[in-house]
C-alpha positions in Angstrom: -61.1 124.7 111.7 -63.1 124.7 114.9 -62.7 123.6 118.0 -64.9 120.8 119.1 -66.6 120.6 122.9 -63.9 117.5 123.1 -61.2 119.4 122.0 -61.9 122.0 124.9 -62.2 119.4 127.3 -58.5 118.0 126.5 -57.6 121.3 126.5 -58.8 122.1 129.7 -57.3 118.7 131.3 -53.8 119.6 129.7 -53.8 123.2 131.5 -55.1 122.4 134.8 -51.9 120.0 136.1 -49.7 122.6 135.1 -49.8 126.2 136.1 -46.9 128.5 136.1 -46.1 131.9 137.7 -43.5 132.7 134.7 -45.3 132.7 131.2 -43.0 132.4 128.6 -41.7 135.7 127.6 -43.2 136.5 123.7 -41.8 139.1 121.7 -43.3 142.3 120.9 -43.3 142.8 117.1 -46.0 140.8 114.6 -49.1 139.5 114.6 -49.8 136.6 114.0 -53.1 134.6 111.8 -53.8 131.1 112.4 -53.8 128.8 109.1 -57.2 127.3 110.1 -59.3 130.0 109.2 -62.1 129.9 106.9 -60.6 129.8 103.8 -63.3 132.4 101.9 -62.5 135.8 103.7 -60.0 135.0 106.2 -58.5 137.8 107.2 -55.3 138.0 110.1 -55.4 138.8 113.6 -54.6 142.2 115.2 -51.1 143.5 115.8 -50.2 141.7 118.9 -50.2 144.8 121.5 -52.1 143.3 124.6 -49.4 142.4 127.7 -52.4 139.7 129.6 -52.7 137.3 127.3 -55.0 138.8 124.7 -55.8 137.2 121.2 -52.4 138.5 119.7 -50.4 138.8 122.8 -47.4 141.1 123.1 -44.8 140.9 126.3 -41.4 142.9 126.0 -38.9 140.4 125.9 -36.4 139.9 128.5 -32.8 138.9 127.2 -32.0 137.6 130.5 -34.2 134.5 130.5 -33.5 131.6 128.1 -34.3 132.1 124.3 -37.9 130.1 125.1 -38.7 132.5 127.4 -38.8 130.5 130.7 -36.4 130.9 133.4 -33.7 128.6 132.8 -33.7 126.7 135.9 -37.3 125.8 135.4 -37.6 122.7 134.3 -41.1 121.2 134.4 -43.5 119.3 131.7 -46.7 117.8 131.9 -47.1 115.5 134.8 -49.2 113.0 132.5 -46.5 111.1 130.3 -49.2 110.7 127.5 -49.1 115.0 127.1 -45.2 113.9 126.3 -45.9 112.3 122.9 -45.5 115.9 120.5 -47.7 114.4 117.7 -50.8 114.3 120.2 -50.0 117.7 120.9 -48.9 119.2 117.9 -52.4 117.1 116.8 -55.0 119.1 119.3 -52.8 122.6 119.0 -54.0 122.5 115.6 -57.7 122.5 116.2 -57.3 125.9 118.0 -58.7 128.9 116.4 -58.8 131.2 119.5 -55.2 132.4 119.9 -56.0 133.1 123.6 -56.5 129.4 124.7 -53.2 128.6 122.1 -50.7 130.9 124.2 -52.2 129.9 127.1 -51.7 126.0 126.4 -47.9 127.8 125.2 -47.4 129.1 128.7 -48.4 125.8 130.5 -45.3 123.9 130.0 -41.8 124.1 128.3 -42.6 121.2 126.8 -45.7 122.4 125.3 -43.9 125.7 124.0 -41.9 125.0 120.6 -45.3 123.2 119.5 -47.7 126.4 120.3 -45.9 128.4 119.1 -45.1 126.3 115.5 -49.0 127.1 115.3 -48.3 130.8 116.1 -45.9 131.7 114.2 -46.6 130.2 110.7 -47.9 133.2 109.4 -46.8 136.8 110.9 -48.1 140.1 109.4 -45.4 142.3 109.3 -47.0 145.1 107.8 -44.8 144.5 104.3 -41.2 144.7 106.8 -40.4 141.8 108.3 -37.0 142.0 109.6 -37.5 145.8 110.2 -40.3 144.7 112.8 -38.3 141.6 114.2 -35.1 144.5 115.2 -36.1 144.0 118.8 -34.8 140.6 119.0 -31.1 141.9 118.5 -29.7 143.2 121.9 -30.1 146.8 122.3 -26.8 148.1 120.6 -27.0 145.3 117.8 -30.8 146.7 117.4 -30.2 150.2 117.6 -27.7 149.7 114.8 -29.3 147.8 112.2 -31.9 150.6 112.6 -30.2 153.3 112.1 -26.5 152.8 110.8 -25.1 152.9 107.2 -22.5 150.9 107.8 -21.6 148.5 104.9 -19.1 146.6 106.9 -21.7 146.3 109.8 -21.2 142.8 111.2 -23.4 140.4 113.9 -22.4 137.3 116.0 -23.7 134.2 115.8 -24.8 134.3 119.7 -27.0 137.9 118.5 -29.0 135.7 116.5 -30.2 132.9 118.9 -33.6 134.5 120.0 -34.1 136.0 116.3 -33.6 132.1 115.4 -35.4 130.8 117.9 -38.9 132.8 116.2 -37.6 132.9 112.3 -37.5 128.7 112.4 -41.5 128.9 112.8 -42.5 131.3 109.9 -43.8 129.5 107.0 -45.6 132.1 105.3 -44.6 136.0 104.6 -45.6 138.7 102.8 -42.8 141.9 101.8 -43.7 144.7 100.5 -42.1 147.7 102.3 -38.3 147.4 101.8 -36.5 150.9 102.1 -34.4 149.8 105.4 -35.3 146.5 105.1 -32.9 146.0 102.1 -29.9 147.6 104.3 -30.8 144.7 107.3 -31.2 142.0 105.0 -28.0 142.9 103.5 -25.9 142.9 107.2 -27.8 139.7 108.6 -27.5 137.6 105.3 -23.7 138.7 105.2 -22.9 138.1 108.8 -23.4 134.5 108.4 -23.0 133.8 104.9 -25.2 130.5 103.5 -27.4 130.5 106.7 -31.1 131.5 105.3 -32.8 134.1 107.6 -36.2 131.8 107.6 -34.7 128.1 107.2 -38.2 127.0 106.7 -40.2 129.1 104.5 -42.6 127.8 102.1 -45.2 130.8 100.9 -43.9 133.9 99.8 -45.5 137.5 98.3 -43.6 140.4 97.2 -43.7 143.4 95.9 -40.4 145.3 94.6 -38.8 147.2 92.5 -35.4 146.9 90.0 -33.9 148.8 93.4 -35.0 146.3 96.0 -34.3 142.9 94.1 -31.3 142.4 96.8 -33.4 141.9 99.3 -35.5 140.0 97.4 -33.1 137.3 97.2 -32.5 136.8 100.6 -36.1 135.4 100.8 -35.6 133.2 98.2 -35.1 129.9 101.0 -34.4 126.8 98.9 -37.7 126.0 101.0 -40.0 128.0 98.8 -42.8 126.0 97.3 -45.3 128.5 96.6 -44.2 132.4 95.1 -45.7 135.2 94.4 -43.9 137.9 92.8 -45.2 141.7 91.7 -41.8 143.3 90.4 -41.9 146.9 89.0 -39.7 149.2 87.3 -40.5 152.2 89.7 -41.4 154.1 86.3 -45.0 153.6 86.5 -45.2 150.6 84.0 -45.9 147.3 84.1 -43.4 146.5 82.2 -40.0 146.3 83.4 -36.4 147.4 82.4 -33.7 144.6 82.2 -30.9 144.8 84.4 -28.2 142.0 86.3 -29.8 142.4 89.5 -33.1 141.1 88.3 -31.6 138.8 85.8 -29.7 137.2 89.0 -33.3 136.8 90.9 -35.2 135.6 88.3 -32.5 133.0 87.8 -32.7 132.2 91.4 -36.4 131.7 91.2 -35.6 128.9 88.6 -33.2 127.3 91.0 -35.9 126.4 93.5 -36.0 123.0 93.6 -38.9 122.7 96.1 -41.3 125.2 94.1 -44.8 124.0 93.1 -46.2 127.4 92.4 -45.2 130.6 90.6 -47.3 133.8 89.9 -45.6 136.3 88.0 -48.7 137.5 86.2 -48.8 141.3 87.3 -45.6 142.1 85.9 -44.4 142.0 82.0 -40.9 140.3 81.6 -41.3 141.1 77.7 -37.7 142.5 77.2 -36.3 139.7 78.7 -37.6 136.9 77.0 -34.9 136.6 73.9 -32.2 135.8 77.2 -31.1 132.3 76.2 -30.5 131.8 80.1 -33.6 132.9 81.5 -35.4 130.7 78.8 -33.3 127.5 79.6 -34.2 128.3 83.4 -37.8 128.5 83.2 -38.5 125.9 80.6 -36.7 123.7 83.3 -38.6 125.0 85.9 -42.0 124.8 83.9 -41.3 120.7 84.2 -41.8 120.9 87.9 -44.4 123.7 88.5 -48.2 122.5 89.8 -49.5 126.1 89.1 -47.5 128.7 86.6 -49.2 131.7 86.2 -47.2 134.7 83.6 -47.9 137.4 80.8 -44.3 136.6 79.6 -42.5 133.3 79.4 -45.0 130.8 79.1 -45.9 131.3 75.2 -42.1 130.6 74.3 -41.9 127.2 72.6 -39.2 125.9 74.6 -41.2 126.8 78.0 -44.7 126.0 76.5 -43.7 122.7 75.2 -42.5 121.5 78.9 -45.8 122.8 79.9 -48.0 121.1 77.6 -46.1 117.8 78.5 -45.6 117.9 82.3 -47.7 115.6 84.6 -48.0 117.9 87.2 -48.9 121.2 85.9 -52.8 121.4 87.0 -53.1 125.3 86.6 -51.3 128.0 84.0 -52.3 131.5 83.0 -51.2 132.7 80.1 -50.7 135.4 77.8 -52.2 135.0 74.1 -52.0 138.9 73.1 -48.0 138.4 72.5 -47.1 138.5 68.7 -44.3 137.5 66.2 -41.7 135.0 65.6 -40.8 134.4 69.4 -44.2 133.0 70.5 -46.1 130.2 70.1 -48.9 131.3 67.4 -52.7 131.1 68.7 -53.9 127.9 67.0 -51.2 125.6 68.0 -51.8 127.3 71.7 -55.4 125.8 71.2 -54.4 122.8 69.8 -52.3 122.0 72.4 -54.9 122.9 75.0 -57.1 120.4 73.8 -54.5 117.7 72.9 -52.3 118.2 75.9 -51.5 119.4 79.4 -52.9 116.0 80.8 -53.7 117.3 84.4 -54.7 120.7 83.7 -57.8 122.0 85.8 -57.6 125.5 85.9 -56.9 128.0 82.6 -56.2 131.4 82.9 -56.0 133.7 79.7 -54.6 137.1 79.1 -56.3 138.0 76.0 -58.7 140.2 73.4 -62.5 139.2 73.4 -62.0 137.8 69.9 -59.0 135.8 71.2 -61.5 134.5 73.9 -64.1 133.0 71.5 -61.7 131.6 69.2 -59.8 129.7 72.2 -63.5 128.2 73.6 -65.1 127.8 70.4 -62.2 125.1 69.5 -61.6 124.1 72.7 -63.5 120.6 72.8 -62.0 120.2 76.4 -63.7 120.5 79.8 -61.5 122.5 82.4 -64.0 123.2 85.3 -61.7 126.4 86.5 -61.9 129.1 83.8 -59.7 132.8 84.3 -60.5 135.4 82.0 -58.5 138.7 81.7 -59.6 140.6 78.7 -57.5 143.3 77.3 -60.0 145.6 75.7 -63.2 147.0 75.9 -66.4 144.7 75.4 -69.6 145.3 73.7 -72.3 143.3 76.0 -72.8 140.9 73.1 -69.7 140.4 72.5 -69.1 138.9 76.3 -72.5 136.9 75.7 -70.3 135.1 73.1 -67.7 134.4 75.1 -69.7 132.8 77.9 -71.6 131.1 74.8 -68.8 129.6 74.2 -67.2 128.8 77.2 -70.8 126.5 78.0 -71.0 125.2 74.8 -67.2 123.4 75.9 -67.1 122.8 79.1 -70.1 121.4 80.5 -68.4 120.8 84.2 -68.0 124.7 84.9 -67.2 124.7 88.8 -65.6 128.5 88.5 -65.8 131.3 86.1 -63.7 134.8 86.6 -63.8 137.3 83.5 -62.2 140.6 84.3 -61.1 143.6 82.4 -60.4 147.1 82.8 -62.7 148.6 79.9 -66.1 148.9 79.8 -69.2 147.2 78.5 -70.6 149.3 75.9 -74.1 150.0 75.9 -75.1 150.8 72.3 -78.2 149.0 72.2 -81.6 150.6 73.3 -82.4 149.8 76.1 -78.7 148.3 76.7 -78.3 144.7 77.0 -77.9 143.5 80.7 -76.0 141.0 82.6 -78.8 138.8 83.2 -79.3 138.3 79.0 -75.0 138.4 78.9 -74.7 135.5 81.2 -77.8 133.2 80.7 -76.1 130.3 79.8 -74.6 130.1 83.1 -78.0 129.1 84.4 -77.1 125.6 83.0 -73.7 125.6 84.3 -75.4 123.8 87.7 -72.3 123.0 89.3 -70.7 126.6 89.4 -69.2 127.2 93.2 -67.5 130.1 92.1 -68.5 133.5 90.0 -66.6 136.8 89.4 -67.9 139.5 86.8 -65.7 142.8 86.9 -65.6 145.3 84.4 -67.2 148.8 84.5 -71.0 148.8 83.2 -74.2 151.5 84.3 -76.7 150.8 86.8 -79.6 150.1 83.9 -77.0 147.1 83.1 -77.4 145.3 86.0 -80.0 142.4 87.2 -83.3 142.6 89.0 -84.2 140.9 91.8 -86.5 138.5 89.9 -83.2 137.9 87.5 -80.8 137.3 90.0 -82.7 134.9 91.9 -83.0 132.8 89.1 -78.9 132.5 88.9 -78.9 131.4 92.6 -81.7 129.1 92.1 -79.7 127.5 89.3 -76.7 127.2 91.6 -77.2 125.6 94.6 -73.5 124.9 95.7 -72.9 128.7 95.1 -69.5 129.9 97.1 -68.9 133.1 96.1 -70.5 135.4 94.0 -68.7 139.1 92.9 -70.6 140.9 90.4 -68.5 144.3 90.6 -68.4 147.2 88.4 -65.6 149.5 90.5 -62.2 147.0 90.2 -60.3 150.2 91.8 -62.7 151.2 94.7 -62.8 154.5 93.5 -66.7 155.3 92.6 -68.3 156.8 95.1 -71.9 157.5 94.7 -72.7 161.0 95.1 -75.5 163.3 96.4 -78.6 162.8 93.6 -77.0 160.2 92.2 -79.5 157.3 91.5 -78.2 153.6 92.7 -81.7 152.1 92.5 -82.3 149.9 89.2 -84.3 146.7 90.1 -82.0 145.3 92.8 -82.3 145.4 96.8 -82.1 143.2 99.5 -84.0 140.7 98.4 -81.6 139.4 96.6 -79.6 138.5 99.4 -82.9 137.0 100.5 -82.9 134.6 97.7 -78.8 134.0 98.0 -79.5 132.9 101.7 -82.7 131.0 100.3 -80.8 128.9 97.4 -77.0 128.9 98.5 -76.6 127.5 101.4 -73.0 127.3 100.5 -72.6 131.1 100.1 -69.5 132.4 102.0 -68.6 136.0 99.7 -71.1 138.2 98.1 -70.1 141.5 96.2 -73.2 143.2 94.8 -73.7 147.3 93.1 -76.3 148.9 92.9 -78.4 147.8 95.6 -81.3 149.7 97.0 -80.9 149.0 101.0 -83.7 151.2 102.0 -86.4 148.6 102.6 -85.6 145.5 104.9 -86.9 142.6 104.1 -88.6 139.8 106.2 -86.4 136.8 107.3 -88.8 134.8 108.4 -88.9 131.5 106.4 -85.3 131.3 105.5 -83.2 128.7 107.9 -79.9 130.9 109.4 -76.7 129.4 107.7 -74.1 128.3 110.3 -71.0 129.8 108.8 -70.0 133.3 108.3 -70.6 135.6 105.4 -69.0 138.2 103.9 -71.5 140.9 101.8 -69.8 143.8 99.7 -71.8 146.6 98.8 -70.9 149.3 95.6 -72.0 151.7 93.9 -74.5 152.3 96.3 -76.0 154.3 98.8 -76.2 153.0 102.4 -77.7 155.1 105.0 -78.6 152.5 107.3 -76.1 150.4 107.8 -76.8 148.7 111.3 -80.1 147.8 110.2 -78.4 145.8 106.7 -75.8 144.4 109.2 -78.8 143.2 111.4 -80.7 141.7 108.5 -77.5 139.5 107.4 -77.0 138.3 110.9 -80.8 136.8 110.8 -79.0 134.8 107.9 -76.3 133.5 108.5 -73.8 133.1 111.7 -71.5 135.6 111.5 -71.3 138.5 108.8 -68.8 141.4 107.6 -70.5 144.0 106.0 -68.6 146.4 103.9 -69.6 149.4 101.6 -67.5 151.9 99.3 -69.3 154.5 101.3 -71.0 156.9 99.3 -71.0 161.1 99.2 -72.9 161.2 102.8 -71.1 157.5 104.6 -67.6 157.0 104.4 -66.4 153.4 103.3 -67.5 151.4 106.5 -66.9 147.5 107.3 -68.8 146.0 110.3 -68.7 142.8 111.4 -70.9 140.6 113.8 
């Protein structure tokens, strides 16, 4: 969201009647991203290290000043009684996307504080540690001990916690990924004060752990939650996991959320787990109040698939169709149920074979405009023409399309069969916003120029558009190696031409030698982001240059290439 020339104007009247020599004093651990920014490619703030007021400000804390950071005995607010009304406030601090201006508006008046900061602090990056990074809020000894210490019996007061409080109440959204210590501080702080959650008001949460690290996982777990993401791992190099109490207990937890809308469990196999009568009761009740459920295990047990099928609210599942035997819901009745059922359903993600693909579409009947493929074996290019065959012969609304999978597409036929014959009934699909092709496939498999704009031509309300053969980031394109088949920058000619709409781009293959002329095409106001793999760019600054004649802002990244390491540049 941007701010207006009004909005600056307000902002300016609110800051010149108040001006203060003391700034509130912030604390120096996280940075900080503000919710407003464009949803395609947002990306968060720098650490805040900057001590004057910098995007992503950073000021040693004092413990002698009050826990808002102004002296105590300062007691001023905004002279105009309308700047008294929070909800005005709160309303115009919300239009701010430059961080700067935010903690300066912060810094204007204790009354004007709480509010800013609200803004700031909704979404930290922690760098995968949060309360690791947060130690500095704990008075020096208390600090120095939860860093270091082993002590079990490690206890803190109620009065150590008012300025880690005062910060935790804002954070609505975390990510945690790097326990180690973390687990040992989570442990000694949830203790101290036993049934007081660490962030009272969290509502989005992603995770990574493993069987070890589950303890701390449940001291995230604020009856808050309504959104979850959770990657869980054995630490034996599998994705699927090894039962055991501790994750039992979370998992159990999880179904206990009363608040939770959404649940995404789908990088992780549960499979051994799935005959415990407890965990099945739990997450068929869950499944009854769940907007978006997304799991390879679970979901395909009658009791919990049955809930599904009936609930009201569930608009988007992903599922997993390769299970077999007794315990799971057979394919046909899946289908059936498909078509019959799930009354609000929008969005269908599948976990399956190619053949499993075409028989779901092909008796279908239904139109779900949001489609997720995840297919669990190689494809012959035919084969995937098929799918997509079928996919637009039963859904004649297709707003987004993602088909993934981690084998190839074979290339038996001579000359092989390319993307532009594999996915020429998408041309009909007119109302596509969204397209993601990934699987690995050769150079002489990929469209022309000529082909490609005909796919943007045919979508004019394009969003994003990924055609990548290198899921894993791990080809580099070396020395001799030829990257040129039909496709250069042209076609990001015609994507500027025909998708005005066009936020992401991911292209391979493209031959960034010759730059094209500009003229002609009208420069989108909005920014654009434009991936580059599988390819060789030498000349960087002068692509970079060429996408800014197109559209306001760009961030141009490539997988770098035996000469160029992996560069991103943005303007």
């Amino acid at each position: 969201m941007r701010m207006s020339r009004t909005h600056h104007a307000m902002f300016r009247a609110l800051l010149e009647p108040v001006t203060f020599a003391t700034a509130p004093v912030l604390p120096k651990f996280a940075s900080v991203r503000y919710s407003g920014a464009d949803d395609v490619g947002a990306t968060s703030a720098q650490h805040l290290n900057s001590p004057n007021l910098q995007p992503g400000i950073a000021i040693a804390h004092d413990m002698s000043v009050s826990m808002d950071g102004f002296p105590s005995g300062l007691d001023k607010g905004p002279r105009d009684a309308t700047l008294n009304i929070p909800e005005l406030i709160s309303a115009i601090a919300q239009q701010v996307d430059d961080q700067r201006t935010l903690v300066a508006f912060a810094c204007s008046s204790k009354g004007f504080t709480d509010i800013c900061l609200g803004w700031l602090w909704q979404e930290p990056v922690f760098n995968g540690s949060p309360l690791i990074t947060m130690l500095n809020l704990f008075r020096g000894e208390i600090g120095t001990s939860l860093q270091e210490s082993q002590d079990p019996d490690l206890q803190v007061s109620d009065k150590e916690f008012e300025r880690f409080d005062y910060y935790a109440k804002f954070i609505r959204s975390i990510n945690l990924w790097h326990h180690g210590r973390e687990a040992y501080v989570a442990r000694i702080l949830t203790s101290s004060r036993f049934g007081v959650w660490l962030f009272p008001s969290l509502v989005d949460l992603r995770l990574g752990a493993t069987g070890e690290e589950l303890e701390t996982v449940r001291a995230y777990l604020t009856p808050t939650l309504r959104s979850l993401w959770l990657n869980h791992w054995d630490g034996q190099g599998g994705r699927e996991i090894t039962p055991n109490p501790a994750l039992k207990k979370t998992l159990i937890q999880v179904c206990h959320l009363a608040d939770l809308e959404s649940l995404d469990m789908a990088d992780t196999l549960y499979t051994p787990m799935e005959d415990d009568p407890d965990l099945v009761k739990g997450f068929a009740q869950l499944a009854s109040q769940l907007v978006e459920f997304r799991s390879q295990s679970f979901l395909t047990l009658p009791a919990v698939f049955e809930t599904l099928s009936l609930s009201l609210k569930l608009r988007s599942v992903f599922l997993n169709t390769t299970n077999r035997g007794s315990l799971y819901v057979p394919l046909m009745p899946i289908v059936r149920a498909l078509r019959e059922h799930f009354p609000m359903l929008d969005t269908l993600g599948l976990y399956c074979t190619m053949e499993q693909a075409v028989t779901v579409f092909d008796n279908l009947d239904r139109s779900i405009p949001h489609i997720n493929l995840k297919i669990s074996t190689a494809m012959e290019a035919g084969d995937l023409h098929a799918v997509v065959s079928s996919i637009f012969s039963s859904i004649d609304t297709l707003r987004s399309l993602r088909i993934s999978s981690a084998g190839n597409l074979h290339r038996y036929a001579d000359p092989p069969i390319r993307l532009s014959e594999v996915l020429a009934p998408l041309r009909a699909c007119r109302e596509l916003r969204k397209l993601e092709i990934i699987l690995s496939f050769s150079g002489d498999q990929m469209m022309h120029n000529d082909e490609i704009a005909q796919f943007f031509r045919a979508w004019p309300d394009l969003e994003l558009c990924t055609i990548l053969n290198d899921a894993e980031g791990d080809l580099v394109a070396v020395e001799g190696e030829d990257t040129s088949f039909g496709l250069s920058l042209d076609a990001v000619l015609s994507a500027a031409r025909y998708c005005p709409q066009l936020k992401e781009l991911t292209l391979p293959f493209v031959d960034t030698t010759n730059i094209p002329d500009a003229d002609g095409v009208p420069r989108t106001d909005h920014a654009m982001t434009f991936q580059l793999s599988s390819t060789h760019v030498h000349n960087l600054p002068e692509v970079t240059a060429f996408m800014a004649q197109l559209w306001r802002g760009v961030d141009v990244i490539t997988s770098g290439c035996e000469h160029f390491r992996a560069t991103r540049t943005i303007l």
